[in-house]
N, C-alpha and C positions, 0 to 999 in steps of 0.2 A: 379626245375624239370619241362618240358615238356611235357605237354598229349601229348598223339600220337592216332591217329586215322590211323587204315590200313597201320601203316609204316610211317603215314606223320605225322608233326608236328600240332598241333592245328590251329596255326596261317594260314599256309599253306592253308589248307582245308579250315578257315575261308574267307580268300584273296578269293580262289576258288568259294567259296558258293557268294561274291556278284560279283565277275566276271560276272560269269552267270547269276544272279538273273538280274544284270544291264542291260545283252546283253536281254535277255527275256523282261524287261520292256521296254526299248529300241524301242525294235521291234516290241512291240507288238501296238507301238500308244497311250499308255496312258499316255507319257510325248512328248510332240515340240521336234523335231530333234534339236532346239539349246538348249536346255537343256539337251538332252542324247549326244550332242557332248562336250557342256561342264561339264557334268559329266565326261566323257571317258578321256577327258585330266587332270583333277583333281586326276582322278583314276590312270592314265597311270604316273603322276608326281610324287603321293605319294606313291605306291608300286610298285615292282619289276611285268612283266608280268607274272602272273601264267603254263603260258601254253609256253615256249617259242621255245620248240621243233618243237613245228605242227603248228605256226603262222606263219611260212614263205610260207609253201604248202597252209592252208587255205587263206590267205591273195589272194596269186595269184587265189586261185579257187574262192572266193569272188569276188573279182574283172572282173573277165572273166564273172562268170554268172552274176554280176552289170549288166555289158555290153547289156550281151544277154536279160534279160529283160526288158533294158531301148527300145532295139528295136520292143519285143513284142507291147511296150508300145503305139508305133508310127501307125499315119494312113498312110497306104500306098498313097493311093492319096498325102493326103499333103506332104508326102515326095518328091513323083516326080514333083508335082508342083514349091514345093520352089527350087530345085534341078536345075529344068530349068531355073529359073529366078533368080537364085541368085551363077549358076555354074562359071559364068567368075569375079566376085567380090569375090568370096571363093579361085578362082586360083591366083588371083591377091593378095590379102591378105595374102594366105599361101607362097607363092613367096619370098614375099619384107621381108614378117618376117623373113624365109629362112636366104633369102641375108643379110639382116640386122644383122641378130643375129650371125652368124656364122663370118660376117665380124667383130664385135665388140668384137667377140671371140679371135678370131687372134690380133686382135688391143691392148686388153687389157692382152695377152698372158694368158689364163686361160687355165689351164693346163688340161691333161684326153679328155675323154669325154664328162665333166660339160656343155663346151659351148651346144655343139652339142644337150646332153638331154633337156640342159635346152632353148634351141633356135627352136626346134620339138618340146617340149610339150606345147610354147605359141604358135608357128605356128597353130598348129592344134586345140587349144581351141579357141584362136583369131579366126578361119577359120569357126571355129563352131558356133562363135558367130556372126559373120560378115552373114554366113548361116541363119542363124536363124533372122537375122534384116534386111537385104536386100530386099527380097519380102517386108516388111511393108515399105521401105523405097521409097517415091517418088520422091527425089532430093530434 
């Protein structure tokens, strides 16, 4: 026989209580990001997602305000500085990977969209990172 708790099974609510408890400690900085992320996969490997309704709407809403605070985050100066001196090596970086990826796409016939996302999401990290080392970089 099964407790039940408000309609839910024990176990349920149990899964539910360190969900949360995980995402709270998490967040709050009293463990290293690689320790709450290899918790999260440990977690994520051995039970089922507790919430799997609303993780697809939260996931996107998460990730959009990631975004917008990693920009809070930033000094505007140094933005437009390395922006200026690192704009035609970030065009030229996000280009080739473009070209390159999409043509290795076609080449190796991967079917869908695959290539395409997965040829845009190095473009633009590689772009970010080439952004980000460019100004330090003096030839």
């Amino acid at each position: 026989m099964q407790t039940e708790i408000a309609g839910e099974s024990f176990k349920s609510v149990l899964i539910k209580t360190f969900f949360f408890a995980g995402l709270i400690i998490s967040a709050s900085g009293y463990i290293s990001p690689p320790v709450a992320l290899t918790a999260g996969i440990i977690f994520g490997l051995a039970v089922a997602h507790p919430l799997p309704a609303d993780s697809k709407d939260l996931s996107r809403f998460l990730l959009q305000a990631s975004v917008v605070a990693l920009g809070f985050g930033m000094d505007l100066h140094e933005v437009i500085k390395a922006g200026r001196s690192g704009f035609v090596y970030t065009a030229l970086g996000i280009s080739f990977a473009l070209i390159v990826g999409l043509g290795l796409g076609r080449l190796l016939q991967v079917r869908g969209n695959s290539s395409f996302l997965i040829t845009t999401g190095t473009a633009i990290c590689g772009g970010s990172a080439i952004a980000a080392v460019a100004p330090n970089h003096s030839g």
